[in-house]
C-alpha positions in Angstrom: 30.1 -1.1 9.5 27.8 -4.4 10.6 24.2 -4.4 9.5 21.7 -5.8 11.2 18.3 -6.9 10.6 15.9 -8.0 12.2 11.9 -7.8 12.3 11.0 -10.2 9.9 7.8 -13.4 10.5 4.4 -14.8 8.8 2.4 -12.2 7.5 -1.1 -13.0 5.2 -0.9 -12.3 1.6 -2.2 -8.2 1.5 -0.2 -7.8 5.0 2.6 -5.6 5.7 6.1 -5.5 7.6 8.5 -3.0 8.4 11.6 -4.4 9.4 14.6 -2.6 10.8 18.2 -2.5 9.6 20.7 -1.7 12.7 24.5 -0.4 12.1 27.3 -1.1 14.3 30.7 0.0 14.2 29.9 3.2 12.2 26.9 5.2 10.9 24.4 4.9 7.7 24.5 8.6 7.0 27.7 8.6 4.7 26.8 5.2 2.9 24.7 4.1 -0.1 22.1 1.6 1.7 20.4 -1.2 -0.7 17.8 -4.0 0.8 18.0 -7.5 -1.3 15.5 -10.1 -1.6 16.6 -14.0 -1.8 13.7 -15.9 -3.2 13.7 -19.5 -2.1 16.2 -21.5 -4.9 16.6 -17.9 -6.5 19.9 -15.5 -6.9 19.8 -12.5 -4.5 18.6 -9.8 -6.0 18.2 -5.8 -5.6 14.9 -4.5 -4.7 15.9 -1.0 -3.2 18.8 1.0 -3.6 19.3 5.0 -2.0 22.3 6.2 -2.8 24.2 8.8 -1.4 26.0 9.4 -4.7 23.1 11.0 -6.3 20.8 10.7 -3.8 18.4 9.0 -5.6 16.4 6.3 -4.8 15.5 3.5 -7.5 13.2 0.8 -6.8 12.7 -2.4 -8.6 9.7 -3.1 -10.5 8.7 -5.5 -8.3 8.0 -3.7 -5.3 8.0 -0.1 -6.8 4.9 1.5 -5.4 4.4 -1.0 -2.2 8.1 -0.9 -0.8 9.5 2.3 0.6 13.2 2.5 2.3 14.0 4.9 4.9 16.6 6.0 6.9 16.6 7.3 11.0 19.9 9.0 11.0 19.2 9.8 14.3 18.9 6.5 15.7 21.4 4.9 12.8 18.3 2.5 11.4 17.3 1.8 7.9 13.9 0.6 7.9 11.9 -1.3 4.5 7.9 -0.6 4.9 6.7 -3.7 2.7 3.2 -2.9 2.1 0.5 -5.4 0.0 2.8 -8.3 0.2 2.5 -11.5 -1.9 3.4 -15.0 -1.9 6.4 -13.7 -4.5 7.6 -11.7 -1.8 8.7 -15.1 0.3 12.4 -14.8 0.8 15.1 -13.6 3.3 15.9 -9.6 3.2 19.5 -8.4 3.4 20.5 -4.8 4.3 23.7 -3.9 2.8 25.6 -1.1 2.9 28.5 0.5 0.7 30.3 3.7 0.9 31.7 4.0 -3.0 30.3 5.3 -5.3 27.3 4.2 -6.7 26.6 4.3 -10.3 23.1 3.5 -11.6 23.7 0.7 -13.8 25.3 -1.6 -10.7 22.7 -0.3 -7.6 20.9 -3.7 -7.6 23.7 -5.9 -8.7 25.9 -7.5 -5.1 29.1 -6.9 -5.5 29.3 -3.2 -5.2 28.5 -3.7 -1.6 31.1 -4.8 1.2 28.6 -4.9 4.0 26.3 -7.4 4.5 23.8 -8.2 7.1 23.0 -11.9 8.1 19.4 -11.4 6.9 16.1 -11.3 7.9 13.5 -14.0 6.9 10.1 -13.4 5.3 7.2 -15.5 4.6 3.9 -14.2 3.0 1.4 -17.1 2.9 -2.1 -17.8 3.9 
């Protein structure tokens, strides 16, 4: 499995983006799917995790209530909606992708996840 993503730019604080998260090479439907957000100088760090373990979905506090993951299994896309951004939210988005088993002390943490996408630059400013 390769993720891809893509969709990213210069939005105004209070703007929104939605970008995409492709698959080759095999389908989302039978993995857990997490988005990650590098601040600049910052670790990576889980923002969104929906897990096919449990199938829950957890968000971070950060972004919990603005940020909503989805999936088009028909089309093999995960899509982030990143609603009310803010300066904060300046950073590159990964889409990754594992098919383990996904306990919920480890969703947001990056090692549980062996696929990776390249990464998708966002910058919220005015």
């Amino acid at each position: 499995l390769k993720p891809v993503e893509s969709g990213g730019g210069l939005v105004q604080p209070g703007g929104f983006l939605r970008p995409p998260c492709a698959a080759s090479g095999d389908t989302f439907d039978h993995f857990s799917v997490a988005w990650f957000h590098q601040a600049p100088g910052k670790e990576r760090e889980g923002i969104v995790c929906d897990s096919m373990s449990d199938g829950s979905t957890t968000y971070a506090e950060s972004v919990e209530g603005r940020f909503t993951i989805s999936r088009d299994n028909n089309n093999n896309m995960i899509y982030l909606q990143m609603n009310n951004l803010q300066p904060d939210d300046t950073g590159v988005y990964y889409c990754a992708a594992d098919g383990k088993y996904m306990q919920s002390y480890y969703k947001f943490a990056t090692w549980p996840y062996d696929y990776w996408g390249q990464g998708t630059q966002v910058t919220v400013s005015s």
